[in-house]
mmJSON file of the N, C-alpha and C atoms, coordinates in Angstrom:
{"data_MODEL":{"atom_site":{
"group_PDB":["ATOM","ATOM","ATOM","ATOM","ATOM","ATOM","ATOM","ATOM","ATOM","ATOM","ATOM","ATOM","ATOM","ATOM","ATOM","ATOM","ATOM","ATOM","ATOM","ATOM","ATOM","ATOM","ATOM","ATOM","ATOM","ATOM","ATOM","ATOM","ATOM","ATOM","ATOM","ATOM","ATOM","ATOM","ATOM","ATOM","ATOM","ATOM","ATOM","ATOM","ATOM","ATOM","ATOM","ATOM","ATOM","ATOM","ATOM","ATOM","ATOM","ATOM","ATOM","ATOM","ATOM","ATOM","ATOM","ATOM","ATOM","ATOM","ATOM","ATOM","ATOM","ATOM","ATOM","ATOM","ATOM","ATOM","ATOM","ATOM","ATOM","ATOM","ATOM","ATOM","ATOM","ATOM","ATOM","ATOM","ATOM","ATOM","ATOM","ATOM","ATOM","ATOM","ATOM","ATOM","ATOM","ATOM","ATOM","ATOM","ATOM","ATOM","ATOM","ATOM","ATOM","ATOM","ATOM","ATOM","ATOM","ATOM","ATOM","ATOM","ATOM","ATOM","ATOM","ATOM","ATOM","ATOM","ATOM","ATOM","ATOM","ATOM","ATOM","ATOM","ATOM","ATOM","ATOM","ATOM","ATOM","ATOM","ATOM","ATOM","ATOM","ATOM","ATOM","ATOM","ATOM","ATOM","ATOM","ATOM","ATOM","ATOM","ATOM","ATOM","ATOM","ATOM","ATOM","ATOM","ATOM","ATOM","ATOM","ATOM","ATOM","ATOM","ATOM","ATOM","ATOM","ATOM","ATOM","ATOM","ATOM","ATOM","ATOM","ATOM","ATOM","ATOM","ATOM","ATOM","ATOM","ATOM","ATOM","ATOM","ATOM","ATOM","ATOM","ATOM","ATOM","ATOM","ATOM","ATOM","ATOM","ATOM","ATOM","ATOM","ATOM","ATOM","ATOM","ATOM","ATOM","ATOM","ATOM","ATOM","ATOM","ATOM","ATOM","ATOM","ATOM","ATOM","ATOM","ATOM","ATOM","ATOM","ATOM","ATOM","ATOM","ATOM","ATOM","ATOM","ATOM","ATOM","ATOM","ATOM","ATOM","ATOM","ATOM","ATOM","ATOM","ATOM","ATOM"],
"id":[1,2,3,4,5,6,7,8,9,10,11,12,13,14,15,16,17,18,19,20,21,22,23,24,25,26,27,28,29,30,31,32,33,34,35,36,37,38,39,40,41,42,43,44,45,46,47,48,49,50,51,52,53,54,55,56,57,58,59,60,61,62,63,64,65,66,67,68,69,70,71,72,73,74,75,76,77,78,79,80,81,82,83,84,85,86,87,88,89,90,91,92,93,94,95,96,97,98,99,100,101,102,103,104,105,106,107,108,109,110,111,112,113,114,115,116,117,118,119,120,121,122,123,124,125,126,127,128,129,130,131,132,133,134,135,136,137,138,139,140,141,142,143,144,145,146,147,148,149,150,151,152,153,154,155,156,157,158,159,160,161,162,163,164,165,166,167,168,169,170,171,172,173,174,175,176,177,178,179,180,181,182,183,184,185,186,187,188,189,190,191,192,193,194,195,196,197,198,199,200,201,202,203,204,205,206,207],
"type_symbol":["N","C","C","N","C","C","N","C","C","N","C","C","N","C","C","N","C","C","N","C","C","N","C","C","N","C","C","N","C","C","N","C","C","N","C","C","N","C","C","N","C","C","N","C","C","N","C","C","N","C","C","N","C","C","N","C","C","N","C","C","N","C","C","N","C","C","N","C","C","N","C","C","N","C","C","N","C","C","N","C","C","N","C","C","N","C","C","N","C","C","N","C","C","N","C","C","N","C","C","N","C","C","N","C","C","N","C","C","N","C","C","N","C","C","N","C","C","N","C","C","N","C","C","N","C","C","N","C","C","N","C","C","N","C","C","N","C","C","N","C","C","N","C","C","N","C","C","N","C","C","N","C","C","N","C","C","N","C","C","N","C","C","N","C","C","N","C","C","N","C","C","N","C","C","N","C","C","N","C","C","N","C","C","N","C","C","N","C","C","N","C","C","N","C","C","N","C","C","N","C","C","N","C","C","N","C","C"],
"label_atom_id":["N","CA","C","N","CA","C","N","CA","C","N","CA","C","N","CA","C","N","CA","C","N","CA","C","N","CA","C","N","CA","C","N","CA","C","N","CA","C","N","CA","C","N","CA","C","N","CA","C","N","CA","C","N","CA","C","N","CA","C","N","CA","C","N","CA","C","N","CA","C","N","CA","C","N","CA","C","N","CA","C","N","CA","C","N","CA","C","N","CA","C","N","CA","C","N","CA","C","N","CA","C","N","CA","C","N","CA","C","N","CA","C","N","CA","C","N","CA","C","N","CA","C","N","CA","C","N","CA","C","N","CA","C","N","CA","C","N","CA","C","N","CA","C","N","CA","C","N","CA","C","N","CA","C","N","CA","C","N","CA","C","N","CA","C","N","CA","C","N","CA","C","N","CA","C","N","CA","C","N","CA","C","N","CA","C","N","CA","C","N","CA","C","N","CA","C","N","CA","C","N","CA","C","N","CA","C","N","CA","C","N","CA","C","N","CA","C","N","CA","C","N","CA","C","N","CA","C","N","CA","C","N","CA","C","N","CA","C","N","CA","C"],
"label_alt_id":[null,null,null,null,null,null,null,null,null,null,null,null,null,null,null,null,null,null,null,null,null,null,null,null,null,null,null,null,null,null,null,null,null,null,null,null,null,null,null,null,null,null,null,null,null,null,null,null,null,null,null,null,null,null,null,null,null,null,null,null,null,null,null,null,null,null,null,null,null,null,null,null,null,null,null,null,null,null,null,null,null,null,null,null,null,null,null,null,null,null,null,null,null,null,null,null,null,null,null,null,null,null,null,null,null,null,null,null,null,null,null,null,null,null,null,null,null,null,null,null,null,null,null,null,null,null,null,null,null,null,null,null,null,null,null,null,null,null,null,null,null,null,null,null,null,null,null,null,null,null,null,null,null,null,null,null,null,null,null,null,null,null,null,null,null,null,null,null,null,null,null,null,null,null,null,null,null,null,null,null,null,null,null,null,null,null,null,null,null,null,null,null,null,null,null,null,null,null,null,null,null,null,null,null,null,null,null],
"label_comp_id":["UNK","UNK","UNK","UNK","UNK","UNK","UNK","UNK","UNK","UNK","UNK","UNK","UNK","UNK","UNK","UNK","UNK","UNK","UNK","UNK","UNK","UNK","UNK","UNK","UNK","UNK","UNK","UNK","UNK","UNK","UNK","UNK","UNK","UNK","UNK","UNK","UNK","UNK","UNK","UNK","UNK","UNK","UNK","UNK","UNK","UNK","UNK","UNK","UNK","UNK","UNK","UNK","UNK","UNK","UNK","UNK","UNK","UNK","UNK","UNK","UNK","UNK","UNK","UNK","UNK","UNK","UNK","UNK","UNK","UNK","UNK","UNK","UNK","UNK","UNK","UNK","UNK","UNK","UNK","UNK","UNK","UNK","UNK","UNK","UNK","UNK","UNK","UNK","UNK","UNK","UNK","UNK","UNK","UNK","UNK","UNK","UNK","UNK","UNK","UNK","UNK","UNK","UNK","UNK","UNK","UNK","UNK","UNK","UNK","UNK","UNK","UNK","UNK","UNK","UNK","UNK","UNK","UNK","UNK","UNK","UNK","UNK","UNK","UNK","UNK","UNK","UNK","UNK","UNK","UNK","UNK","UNK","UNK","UNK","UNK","UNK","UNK","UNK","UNK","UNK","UNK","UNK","UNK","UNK","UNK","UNK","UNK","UNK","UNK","UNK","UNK","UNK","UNK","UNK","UNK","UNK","UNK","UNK","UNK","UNK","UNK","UNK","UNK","UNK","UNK","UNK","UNK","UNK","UNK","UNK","UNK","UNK","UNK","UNK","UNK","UNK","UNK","UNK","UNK","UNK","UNK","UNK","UNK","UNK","UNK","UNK","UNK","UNK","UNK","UNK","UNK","UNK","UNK","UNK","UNK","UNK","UNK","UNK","UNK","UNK","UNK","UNK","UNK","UNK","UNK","UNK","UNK"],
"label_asym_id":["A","A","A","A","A","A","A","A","A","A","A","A","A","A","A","A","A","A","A","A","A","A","A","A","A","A","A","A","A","A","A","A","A","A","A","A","A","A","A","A","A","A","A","A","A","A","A","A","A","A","A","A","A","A","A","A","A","A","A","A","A","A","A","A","A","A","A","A","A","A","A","A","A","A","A","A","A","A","A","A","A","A","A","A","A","A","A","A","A","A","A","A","A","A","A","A","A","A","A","A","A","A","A","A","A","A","A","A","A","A","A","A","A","A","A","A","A","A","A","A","A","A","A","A","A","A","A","A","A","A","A","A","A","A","A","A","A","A","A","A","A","A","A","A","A","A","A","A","A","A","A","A","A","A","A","A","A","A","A","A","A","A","A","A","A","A","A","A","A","A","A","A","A","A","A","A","A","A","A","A","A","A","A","A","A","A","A","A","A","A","A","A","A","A","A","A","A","A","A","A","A","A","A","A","A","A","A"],
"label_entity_id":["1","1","1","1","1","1","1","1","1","1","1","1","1","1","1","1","1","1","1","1","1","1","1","1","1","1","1","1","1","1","1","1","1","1","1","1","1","1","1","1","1","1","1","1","1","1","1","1","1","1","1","1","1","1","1","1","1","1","1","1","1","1","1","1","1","1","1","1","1","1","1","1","1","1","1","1","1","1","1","1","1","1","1","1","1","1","1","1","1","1","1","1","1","1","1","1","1","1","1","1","1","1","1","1","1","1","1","1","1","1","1","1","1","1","1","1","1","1","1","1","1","1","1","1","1","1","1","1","1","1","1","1","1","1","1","1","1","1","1","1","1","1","1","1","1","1","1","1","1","1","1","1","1","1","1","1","1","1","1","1","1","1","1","1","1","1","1","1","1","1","1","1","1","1","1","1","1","1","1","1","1","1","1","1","1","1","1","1","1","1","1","1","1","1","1","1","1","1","1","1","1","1","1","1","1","1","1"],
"label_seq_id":[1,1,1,2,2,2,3,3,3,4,4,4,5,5,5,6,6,6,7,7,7,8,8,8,9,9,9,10,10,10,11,11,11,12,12,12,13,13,13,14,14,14,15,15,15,16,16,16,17,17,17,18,18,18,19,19,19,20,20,20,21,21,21,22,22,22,23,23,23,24,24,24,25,25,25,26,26,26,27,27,27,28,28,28,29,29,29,30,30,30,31,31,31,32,32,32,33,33,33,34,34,34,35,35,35,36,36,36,37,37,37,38,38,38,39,39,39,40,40,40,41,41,41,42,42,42,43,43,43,44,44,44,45,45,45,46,46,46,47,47,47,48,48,48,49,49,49,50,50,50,51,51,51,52,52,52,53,53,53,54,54,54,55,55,55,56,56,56,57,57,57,58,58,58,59,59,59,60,60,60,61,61,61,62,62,62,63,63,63,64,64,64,65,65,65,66,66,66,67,67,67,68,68,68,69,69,69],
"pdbx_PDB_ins_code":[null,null,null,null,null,null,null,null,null,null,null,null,null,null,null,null,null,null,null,null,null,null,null,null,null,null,null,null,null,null,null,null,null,null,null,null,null,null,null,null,null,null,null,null,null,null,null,null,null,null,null,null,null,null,null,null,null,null,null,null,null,null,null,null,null,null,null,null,null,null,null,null,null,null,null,null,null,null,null,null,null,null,null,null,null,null,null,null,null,null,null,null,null,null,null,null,null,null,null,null,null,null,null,null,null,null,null,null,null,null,null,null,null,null,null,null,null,null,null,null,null,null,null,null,null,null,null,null,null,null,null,null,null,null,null,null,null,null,null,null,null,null,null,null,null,null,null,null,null,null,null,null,null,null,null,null,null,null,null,null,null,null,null,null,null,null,null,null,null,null,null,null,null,null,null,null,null,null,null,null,null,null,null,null,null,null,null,null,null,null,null,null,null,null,null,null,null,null,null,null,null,null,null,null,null,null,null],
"Cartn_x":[-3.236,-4.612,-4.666,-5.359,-5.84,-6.829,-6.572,-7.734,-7.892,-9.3,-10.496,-11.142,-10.897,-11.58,-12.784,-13.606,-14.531,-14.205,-14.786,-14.126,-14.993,-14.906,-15.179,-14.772,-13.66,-12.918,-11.565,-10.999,-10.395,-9.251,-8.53,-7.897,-6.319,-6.44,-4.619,-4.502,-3.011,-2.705,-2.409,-2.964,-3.299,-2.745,-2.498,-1.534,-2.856,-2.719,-3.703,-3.924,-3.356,-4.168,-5.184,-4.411,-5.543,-6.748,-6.871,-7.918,-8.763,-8.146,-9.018,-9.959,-9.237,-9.557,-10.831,-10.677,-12.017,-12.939,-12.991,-13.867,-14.156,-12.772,-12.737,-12.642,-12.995,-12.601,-11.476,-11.125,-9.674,-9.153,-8.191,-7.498,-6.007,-5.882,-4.597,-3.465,-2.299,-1.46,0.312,1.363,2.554,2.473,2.708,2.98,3.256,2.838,2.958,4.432,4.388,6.375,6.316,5.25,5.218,5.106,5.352,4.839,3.375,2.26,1.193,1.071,0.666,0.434,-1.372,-2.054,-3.609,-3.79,-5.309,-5.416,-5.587,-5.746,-5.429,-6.221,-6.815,-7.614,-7.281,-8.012,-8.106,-7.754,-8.43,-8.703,-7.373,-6.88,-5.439,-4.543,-4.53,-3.28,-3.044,-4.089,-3.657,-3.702,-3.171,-3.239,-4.508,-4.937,-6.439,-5.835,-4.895,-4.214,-3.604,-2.886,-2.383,-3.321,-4.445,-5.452,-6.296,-6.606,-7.053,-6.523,-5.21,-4.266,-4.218,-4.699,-4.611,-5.809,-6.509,-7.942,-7.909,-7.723,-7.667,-6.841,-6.06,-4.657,-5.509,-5.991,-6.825,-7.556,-8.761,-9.897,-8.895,-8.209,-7.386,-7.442,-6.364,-5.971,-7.494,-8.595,-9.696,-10.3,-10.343,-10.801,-10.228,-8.727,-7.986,-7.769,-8.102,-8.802,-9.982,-11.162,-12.339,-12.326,-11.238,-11.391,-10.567,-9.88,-9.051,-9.478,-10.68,-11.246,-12.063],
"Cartn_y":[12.539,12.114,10.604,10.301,8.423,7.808,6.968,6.482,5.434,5.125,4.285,3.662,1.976,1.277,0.232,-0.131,-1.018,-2.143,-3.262,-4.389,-5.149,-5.223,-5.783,-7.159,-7.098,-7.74,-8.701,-9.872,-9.94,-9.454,-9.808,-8.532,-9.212,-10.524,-11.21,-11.058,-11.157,-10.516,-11.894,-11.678,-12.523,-12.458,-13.001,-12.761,-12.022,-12.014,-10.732,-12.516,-13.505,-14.809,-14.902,-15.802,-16.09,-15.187,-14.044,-12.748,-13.572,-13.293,-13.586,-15.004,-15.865,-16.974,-17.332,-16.71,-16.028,-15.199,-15.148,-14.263,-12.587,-11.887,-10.389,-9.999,-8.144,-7.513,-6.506,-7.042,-5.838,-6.886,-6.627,-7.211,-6.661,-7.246,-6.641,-7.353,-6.964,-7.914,-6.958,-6.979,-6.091,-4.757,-3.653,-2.854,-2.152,-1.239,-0.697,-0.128,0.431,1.022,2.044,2.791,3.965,3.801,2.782,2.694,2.621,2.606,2.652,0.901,1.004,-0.421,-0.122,-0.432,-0.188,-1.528,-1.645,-2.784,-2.237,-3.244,-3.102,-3.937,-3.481,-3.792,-4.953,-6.173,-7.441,-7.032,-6.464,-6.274,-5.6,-4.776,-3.594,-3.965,-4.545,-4.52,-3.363,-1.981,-0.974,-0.982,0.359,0.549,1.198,1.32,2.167,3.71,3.452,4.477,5.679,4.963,5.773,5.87,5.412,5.273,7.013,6.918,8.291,9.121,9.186,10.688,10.977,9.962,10.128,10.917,10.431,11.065,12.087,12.411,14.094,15.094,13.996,15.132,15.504,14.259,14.954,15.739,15.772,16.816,17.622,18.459,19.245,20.305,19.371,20.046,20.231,19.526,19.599,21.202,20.916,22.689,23.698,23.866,24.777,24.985,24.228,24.855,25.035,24.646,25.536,26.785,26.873,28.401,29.658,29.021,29.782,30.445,30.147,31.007,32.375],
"Cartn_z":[3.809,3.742,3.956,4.969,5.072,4.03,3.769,3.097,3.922,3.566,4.409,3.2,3.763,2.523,3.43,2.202,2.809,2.326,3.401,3.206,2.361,0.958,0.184,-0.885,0.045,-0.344,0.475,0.513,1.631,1.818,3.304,3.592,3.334,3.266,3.055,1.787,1.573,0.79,-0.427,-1.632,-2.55,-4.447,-5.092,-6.379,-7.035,-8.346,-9.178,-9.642,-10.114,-10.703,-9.176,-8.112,-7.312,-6.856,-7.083,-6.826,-8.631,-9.109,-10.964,-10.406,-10.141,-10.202,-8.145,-7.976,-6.88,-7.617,-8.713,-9.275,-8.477,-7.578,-7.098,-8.526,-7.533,-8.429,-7.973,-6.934,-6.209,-5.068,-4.883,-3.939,-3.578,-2.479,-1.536,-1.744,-2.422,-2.96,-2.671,-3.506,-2.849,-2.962,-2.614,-2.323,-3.718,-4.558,-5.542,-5.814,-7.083,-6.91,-6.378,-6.044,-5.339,-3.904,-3.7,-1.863,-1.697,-2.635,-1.494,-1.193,0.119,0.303,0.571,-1.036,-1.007,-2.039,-1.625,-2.489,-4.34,-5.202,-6.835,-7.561,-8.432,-9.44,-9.812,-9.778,-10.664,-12.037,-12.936,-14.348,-14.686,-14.485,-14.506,-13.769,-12.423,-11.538,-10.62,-11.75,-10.699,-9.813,-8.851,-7.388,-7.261,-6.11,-6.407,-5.428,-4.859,-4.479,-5.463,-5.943,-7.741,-8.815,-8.61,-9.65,-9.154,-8.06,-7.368,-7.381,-7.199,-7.802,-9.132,-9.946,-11.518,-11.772,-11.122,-11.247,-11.248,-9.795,-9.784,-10.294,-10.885,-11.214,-12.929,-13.332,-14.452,-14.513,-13.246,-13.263,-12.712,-12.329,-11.944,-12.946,-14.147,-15.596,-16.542,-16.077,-16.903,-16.287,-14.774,-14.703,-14.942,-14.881,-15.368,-17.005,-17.404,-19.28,-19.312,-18.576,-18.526,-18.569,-17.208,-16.616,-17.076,-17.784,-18.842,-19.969,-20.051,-21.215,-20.759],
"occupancy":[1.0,1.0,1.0,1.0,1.0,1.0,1.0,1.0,1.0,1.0,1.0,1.0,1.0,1.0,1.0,1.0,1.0,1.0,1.0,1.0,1.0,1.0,1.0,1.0,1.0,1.0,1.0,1.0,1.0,1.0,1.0,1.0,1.0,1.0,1.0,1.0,1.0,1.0,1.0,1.0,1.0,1.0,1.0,1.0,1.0,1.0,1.0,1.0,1.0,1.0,1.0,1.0,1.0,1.0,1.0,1.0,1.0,1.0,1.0,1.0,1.0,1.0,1.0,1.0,1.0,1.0,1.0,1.0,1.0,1.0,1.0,1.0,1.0,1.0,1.0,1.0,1.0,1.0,1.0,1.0,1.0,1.0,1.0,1.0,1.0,1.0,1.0,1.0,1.0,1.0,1.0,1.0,1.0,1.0,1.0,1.0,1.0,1.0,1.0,1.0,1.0,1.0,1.0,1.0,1.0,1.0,1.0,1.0,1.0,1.0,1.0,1.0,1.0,1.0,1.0,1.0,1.0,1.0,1.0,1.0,1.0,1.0,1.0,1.0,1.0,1.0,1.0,1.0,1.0,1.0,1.0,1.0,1.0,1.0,1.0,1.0,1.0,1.0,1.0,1.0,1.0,1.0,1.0,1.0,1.0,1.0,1.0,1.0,1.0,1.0,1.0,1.0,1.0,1.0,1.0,1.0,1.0,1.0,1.0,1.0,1.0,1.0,1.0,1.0,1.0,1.0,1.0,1.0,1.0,1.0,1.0,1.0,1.0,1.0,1.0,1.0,1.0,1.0,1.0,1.0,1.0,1.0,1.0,1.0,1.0,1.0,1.0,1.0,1.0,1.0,1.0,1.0,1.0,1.0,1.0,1.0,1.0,1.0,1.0,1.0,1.0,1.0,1.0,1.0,1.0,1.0,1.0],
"B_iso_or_equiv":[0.0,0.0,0.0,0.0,0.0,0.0,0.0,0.0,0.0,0.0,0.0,0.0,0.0,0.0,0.0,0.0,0.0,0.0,0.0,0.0,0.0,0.0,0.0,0.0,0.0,0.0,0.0,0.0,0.0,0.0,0.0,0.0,0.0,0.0,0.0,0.0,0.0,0.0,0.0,0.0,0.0,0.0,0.0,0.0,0.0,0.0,0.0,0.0,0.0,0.0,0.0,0.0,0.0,0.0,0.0,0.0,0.0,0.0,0.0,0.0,0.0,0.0,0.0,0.0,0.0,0.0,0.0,0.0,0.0,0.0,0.0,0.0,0.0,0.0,0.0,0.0,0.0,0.0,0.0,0.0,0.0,0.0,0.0,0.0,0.0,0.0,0.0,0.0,0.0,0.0,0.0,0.0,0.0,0.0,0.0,0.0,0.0,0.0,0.0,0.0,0.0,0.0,0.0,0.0,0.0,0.0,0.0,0.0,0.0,0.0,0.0,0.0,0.0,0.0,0.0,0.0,0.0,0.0,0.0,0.0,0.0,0.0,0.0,0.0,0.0,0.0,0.0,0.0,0.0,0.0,0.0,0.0,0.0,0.0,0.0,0.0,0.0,0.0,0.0,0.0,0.0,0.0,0.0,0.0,0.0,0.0,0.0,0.0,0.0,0.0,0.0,0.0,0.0,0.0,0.0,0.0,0.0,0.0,0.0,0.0,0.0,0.0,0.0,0.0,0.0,0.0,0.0,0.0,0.0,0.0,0.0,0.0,0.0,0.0,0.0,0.0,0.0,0.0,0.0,0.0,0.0,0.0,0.0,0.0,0.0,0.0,0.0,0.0,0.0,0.0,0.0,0.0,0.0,0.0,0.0,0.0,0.0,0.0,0.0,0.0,0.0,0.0,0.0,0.0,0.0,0.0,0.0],
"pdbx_formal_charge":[null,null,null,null,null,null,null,null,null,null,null,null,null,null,null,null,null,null,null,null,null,null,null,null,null,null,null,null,null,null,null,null,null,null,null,null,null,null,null,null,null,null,null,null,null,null,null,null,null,null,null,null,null,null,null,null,null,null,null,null,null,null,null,null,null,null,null,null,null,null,null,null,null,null,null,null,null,null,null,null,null,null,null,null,null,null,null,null,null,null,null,null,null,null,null,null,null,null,null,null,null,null,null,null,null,null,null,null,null,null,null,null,null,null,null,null,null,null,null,null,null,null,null,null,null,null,null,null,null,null,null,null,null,null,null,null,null,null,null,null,null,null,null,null,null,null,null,null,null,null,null,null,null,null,null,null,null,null,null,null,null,null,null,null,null,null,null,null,null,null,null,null,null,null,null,null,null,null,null,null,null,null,null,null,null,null,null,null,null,null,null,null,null,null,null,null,null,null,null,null,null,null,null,null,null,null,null],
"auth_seq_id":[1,1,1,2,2,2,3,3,3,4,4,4,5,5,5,6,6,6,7,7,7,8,8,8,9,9,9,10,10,10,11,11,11,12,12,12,13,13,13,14,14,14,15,15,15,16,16,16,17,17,17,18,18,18,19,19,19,20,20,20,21,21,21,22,22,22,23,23,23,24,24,24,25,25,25,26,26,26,27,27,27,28,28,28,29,29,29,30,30,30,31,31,31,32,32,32,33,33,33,34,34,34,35,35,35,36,36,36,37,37,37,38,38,38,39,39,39,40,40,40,41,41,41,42,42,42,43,43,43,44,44,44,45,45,45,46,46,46,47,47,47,48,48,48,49,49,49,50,50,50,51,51,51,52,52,52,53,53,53,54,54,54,55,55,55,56,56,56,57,57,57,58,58,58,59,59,59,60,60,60,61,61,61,62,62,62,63,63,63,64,64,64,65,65,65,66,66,66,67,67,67,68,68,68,69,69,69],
"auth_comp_id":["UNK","UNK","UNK","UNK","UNK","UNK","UNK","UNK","UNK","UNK","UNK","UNK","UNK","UNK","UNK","UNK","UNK","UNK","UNK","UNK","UNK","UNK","UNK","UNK","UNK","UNK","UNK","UNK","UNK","UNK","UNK","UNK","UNK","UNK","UNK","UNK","UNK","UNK","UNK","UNK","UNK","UNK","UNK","UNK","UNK","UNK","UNK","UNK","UNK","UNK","UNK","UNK","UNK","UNK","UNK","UNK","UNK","UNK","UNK","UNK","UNK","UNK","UNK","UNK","UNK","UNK","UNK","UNK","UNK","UNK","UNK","UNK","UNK","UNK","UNK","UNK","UNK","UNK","UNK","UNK","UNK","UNK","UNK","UNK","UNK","UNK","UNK","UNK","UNK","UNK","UNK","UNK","UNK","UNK","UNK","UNK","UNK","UNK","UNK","UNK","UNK","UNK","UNK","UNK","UNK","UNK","UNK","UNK","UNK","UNK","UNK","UNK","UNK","UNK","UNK","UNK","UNK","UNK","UNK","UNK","UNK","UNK","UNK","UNK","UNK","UNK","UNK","UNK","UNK","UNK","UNK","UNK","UNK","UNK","UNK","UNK","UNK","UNK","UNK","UNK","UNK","UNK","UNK","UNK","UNK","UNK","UNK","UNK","UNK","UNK","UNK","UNK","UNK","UNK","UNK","UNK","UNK","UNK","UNK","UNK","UNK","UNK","UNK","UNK","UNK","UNK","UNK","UNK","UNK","UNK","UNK","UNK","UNK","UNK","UNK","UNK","UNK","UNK","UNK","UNK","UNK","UNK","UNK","UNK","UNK","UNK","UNK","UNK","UNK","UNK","UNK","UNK","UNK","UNK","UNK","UNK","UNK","UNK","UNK","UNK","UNK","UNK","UNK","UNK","UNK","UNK","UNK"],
"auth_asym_id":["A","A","A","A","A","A","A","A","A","A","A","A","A","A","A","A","A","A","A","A","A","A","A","A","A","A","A","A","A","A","A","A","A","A","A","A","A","A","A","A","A","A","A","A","A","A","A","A","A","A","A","A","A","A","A","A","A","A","A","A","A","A","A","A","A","A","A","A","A","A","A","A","A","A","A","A","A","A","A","A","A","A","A","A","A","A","A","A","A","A","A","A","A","A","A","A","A","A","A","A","A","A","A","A","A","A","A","A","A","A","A","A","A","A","A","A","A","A","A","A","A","A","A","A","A","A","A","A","A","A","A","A","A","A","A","A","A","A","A","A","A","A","A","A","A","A","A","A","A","A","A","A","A","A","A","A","A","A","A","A","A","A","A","A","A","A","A","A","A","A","A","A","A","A","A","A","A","A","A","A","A","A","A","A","A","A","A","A","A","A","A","A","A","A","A","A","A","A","A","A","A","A","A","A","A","A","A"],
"auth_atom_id":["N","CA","C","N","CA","C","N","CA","C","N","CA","C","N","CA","C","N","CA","C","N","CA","C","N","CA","C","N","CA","C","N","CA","C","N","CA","C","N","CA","C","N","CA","C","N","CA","C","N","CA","C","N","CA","C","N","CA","C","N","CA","C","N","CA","C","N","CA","C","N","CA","C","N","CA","C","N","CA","C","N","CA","C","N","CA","C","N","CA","C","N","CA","C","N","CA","C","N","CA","C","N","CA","C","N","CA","C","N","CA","C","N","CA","C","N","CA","C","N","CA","C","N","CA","C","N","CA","C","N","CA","C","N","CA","C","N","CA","C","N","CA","C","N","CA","C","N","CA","C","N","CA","C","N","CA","C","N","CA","C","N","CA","C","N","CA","C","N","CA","C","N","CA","C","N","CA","C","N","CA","C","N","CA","C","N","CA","C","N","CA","C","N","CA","C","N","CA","C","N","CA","C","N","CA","C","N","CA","C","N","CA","C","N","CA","C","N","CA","C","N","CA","C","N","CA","C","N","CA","C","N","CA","C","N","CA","C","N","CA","C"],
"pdbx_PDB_model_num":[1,1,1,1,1,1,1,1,1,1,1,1,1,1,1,1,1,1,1,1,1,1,1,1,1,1,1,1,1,1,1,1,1,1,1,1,1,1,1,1,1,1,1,1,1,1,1,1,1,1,1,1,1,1,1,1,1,1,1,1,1,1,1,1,1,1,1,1,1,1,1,1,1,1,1,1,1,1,1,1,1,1,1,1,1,1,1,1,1,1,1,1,1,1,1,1,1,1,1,1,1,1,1,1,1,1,1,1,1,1,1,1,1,1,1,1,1,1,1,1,1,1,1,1,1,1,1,1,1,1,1,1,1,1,1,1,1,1,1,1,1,1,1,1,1,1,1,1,1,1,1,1,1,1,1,1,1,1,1,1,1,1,1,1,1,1,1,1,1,1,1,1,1,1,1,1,1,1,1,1,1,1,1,1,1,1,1,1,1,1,1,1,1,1,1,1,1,1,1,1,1,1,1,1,1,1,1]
}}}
């Protein structure tokens, strides 16, 4: 799956201080330990790449105990 981002932000690649200190709120900085090379949350550091698989991997396990009853 590709992901497609909007440019909200700039696109060189910048520390999580210098992004803080621009007042962002995401920015494009190294490459996560997982390989994604996506940009990452000011506030967390997260990846927004790994942040989206978390997601779903939760609603995942959230519908499968719904549906279990």
């Amino acid at each position: 799956m590709r992901m497609v981002y909007v440019r909200l932000f700039p696109m060189e690649k910048l520390t999580r201080n210098e992004a803080k200190a621009r007042g962002l709120s995401r920015f494009w900085g190294e490459p996560c330990p997982k390989k994604h090379n996506s940009p990452r949350y000011v506030s967390t550091g997260a990846c927004l790449a790994c942040q989206k698989l978390r997601n779903s991997e939760v609603l995942r396990k959230r519908e499968q105990r719904t549906h279990q009853c």
